[in-house]
C-alpha positions as CSV (number, residue, x, y, z in Angstrom):
1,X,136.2,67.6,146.8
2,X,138.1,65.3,144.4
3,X,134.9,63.4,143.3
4,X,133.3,66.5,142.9
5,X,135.9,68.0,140.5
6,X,135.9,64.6,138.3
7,X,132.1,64.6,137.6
8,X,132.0,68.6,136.6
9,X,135.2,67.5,133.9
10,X,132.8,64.8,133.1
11,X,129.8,66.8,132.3
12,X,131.2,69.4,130.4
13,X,132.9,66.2,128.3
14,X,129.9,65.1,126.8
15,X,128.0,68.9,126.8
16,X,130.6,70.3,124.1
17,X,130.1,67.4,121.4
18,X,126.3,67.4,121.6
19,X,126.5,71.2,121.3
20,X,128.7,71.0,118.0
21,X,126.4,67.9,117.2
22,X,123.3,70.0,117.5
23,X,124.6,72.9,115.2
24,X,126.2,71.2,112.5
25,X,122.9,70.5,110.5
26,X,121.7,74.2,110.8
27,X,125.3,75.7,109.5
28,X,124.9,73.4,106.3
29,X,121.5,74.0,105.1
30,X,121.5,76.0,102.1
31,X,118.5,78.2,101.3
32,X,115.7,77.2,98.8
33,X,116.5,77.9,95.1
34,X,114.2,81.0,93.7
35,X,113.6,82.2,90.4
36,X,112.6,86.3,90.0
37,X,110.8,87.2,86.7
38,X,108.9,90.3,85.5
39,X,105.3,89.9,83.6
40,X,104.2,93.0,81.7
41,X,101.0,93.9,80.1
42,X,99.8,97.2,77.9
43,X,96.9,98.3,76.3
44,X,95.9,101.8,74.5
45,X,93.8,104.2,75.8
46,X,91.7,107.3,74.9
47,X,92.5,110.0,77.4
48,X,89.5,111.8,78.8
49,X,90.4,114.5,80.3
50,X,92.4,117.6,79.5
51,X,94.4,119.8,81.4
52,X,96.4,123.2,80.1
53,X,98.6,126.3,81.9
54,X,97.4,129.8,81.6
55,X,98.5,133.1,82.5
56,X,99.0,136.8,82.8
57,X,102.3,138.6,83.0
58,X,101.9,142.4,83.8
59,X,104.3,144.6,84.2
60,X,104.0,148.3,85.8
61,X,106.2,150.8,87.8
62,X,105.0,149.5,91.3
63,X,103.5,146.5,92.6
64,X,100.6,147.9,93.5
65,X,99.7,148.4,90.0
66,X,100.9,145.8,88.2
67,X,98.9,143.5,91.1
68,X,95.5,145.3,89.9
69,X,96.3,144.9,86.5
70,X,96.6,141.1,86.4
71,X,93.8,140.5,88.7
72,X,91.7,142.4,86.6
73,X,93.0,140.6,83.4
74,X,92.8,137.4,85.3
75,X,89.3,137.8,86.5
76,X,88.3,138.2,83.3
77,X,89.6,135.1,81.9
78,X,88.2,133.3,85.1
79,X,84.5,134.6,84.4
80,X,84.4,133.4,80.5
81,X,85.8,129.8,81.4
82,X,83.1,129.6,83.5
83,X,80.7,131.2,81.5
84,X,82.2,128.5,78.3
85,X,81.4,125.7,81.0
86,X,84.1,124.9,83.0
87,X,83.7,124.8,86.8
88,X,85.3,127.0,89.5
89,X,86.7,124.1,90.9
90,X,88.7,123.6,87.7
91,X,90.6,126.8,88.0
92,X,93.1,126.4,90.1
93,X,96.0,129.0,90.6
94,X,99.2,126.7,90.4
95,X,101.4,130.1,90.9
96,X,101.8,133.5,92.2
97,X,105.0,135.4,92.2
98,X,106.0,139.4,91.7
99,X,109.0,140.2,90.4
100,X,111.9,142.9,89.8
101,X,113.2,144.2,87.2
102,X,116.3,146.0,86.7
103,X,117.6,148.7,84.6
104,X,120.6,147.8,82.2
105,X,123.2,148.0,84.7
106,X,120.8,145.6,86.9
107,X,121.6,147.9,90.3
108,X,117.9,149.9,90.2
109,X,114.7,148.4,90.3
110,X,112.9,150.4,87.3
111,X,109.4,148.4,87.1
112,X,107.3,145.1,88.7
113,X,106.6,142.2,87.1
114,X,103.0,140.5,88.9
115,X,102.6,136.6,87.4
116,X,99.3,134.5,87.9
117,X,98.9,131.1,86.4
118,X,95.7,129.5,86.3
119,X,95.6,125.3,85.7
120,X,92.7,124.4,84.1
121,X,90.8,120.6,84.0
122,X,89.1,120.0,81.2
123,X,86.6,117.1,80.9
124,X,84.7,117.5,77.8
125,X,87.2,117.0,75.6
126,X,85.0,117.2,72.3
127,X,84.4,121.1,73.4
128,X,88.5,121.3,73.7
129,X,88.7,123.6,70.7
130,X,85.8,125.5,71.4
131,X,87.6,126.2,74.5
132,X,90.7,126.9,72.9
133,X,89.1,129.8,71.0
134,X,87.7,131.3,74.3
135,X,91.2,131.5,75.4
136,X,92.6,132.8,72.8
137,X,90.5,135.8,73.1
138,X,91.2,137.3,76.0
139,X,94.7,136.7,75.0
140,X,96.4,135.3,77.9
141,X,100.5,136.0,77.7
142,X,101.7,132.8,79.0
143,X,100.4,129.4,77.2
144,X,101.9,126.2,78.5
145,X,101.7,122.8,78.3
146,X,98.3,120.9,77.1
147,X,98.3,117.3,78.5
148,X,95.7,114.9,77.9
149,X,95.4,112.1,81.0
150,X,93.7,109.0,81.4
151,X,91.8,109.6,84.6
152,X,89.3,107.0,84.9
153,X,91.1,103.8,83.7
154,X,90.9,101.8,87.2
155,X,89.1,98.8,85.6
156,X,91.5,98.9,82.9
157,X,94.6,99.2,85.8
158,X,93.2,95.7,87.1
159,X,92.9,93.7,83.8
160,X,96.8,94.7,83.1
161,X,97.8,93.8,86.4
162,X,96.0,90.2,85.9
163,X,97.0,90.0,82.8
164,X,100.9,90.9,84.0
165,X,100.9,88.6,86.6
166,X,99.9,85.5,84.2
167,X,102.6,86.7,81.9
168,X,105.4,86.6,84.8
169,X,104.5,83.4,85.5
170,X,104.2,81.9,81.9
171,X,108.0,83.3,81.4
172,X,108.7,81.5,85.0
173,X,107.6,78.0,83.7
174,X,108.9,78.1,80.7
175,X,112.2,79.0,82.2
176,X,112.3,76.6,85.2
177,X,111.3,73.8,83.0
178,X,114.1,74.8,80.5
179,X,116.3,74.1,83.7
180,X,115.0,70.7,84.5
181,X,112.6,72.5,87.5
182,X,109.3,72.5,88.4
183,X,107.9,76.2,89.8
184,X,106.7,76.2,93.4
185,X,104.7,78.8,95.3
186,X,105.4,82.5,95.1
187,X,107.4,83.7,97.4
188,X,107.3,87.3,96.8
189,X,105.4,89.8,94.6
190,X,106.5,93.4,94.1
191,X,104.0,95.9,92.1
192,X,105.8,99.5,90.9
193,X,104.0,102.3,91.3
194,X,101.7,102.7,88.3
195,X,103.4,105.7,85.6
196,X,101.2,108.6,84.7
197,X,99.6,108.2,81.5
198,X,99.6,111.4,79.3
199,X,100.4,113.1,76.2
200,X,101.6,116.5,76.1
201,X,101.7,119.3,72.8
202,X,104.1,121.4,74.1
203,X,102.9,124.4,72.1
204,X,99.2,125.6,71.0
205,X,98.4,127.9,68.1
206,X,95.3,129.5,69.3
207,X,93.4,130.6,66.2
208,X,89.9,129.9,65.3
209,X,88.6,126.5,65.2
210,X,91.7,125.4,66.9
211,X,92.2,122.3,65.6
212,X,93.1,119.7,68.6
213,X,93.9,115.9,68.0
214,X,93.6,113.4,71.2
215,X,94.9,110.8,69.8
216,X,95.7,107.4,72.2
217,X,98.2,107.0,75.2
218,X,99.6,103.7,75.8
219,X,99.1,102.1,79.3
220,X,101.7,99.7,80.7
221,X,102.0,97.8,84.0
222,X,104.2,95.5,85.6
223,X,105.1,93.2,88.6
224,X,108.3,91.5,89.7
225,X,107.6,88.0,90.8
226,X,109.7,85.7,93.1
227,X,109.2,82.1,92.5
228,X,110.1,79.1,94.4
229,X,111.9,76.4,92.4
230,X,111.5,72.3,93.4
C-alpha cells in the first residue's frame, strides 16, 4: 500500500506541469489583424417601366349600392386600359375596403363609403401620356403616386457589384500600405440587399397631352469587405 500511494503522488507530479505547459501557447495567441472597408459603385439609369394608383370612392345610403356603383365605375376604367393596351395582368386591385360614415354627432351611420384601388404596370413608357389622358377621362376620384422603376437592370446590378468590390479593395491597399501592411486574403464579404430604384411625382395633373418627364434614377451598390492584414 505505501509504494502504491508514492507512485500515484508521483504521477499526478509531473501531469499538472505538462497540462499548464500544454495550454500556455494557446491562451497567448492573439487573433490575426483585419482590416473592414466598404467599396461602392453608381451609375444612372433610365427607368422602363411605370407604375401608378387608381381609384373609385362611391359613396351611397347602403352598401349594397355603393358596392354596384364602384364596380360599375371600376369596370369601366378596367375595359379602356385594356382597350389603350395595357394587359389584364397589369391591373391589379392593391385594395378593397367599405366604410361608415357618420352623421355630425358621429353616433348614426347615415351613408357607405365602397373604395377600389386598381395598381397599374406600365411598360411602354413613351405611350405614358397617352395613357394619362385615358385616365383622365373616366375621371377616377383617387390619383396616387406615379413611380418610374428600373426593372430590368440585372446586367447593370453585376457590373456595379464588380466594380464595388475593386473599389473596396483599392481603399484596403492604399490603407494597409499607409500602415506599413501588406493586404492578405479576404476573410469576409458582406453584400446589402440591393435598394429599389425609383422616382416618384407625387401628384399628376391629368389634362390633355399630359406632359410626363422620365428623367434618370441613380443606381448605387455596395459591399463591406474584411481583409486580412500580414
Amino acid at each position: 500500500m505505501k509504494i502504491t500511494r508514492f507512485m500515484f503522488r508521483f504521477f499526478c507530479t509531473l501531469l499538472i506541469p505538462a497540462a499548464l505547459y500544454t495550454l500556455s501557447p494557446a491562451v497567448a495567441a492573439a487573433p490575426p489583424a483585419t482590416l473592414e472597408v466598404t467599396g461602392y459603385a453608381e451609375t444612372q439609369i433610365v427607368p422602363d417601366t411605370a407604375y401608378i394608383s387608381i381609384g373609385m370612392e362611391t359613396a351611397a345610403p347602403t352598401v349594397s349600392i355603393a358596392q354596384t356603383r364602384n364596380n360599375r365605375d371600376i369596370q369601366k376604367i378596367r375595359t379602356a386600359l385594356q382597350h389603350a393596351g395595357i394587359a389584364p395582368e397589369d391591373i391589379k386591385t392593391t385594395d378593397f375596403y367599405v366604410s361608415p360614415n357618420y352623421d355630425s354627432k358621429n353616433d348614426t351611420i347615415i351613408s357607405y363609403t365602397v373604395t377600389h384601388m386598381l395598381r397599374l404596370k406600365i411598360h411602354d413608357l413613351q405611350r405614358l401620356s397617352a395613357l394619362l389622358d385615358t385616365i383622365a377621362h373616366y375621371a377616377p376620384n383617387k390619383i396616387q403616386d406615379l413611380t418610374f422603376v428600373g426593372e430590368h437592370i440585372e446586367g447593370t446590378e453585376r457590373q456595379l457589384l464588380q466594380q464595388a468590390v475593386q473599389n473596396g479593395r483599392n481603399t484596403a491597399e492604399i490603407t494597409a500600405a499607409a500602415a506599413g501592411k501588406r493586404l492578405g486574403d479576404i476573410k469576409e464579404i458582406t453584400i446589402p440587399a440591393a435598394p429599389s430604384y425609383r422616382g416618384t411625382v407625387r401628384s399628376v395633373n391629368l389634362t390633355a397631352a399630359t406632359p410626363v418627364a422620365v428623367g434618370t434614377a441613380t443606381v448605387r451598390r455596395q459591399v463591406h469587405l474584411v481583409f486580412y492584414l500580414q
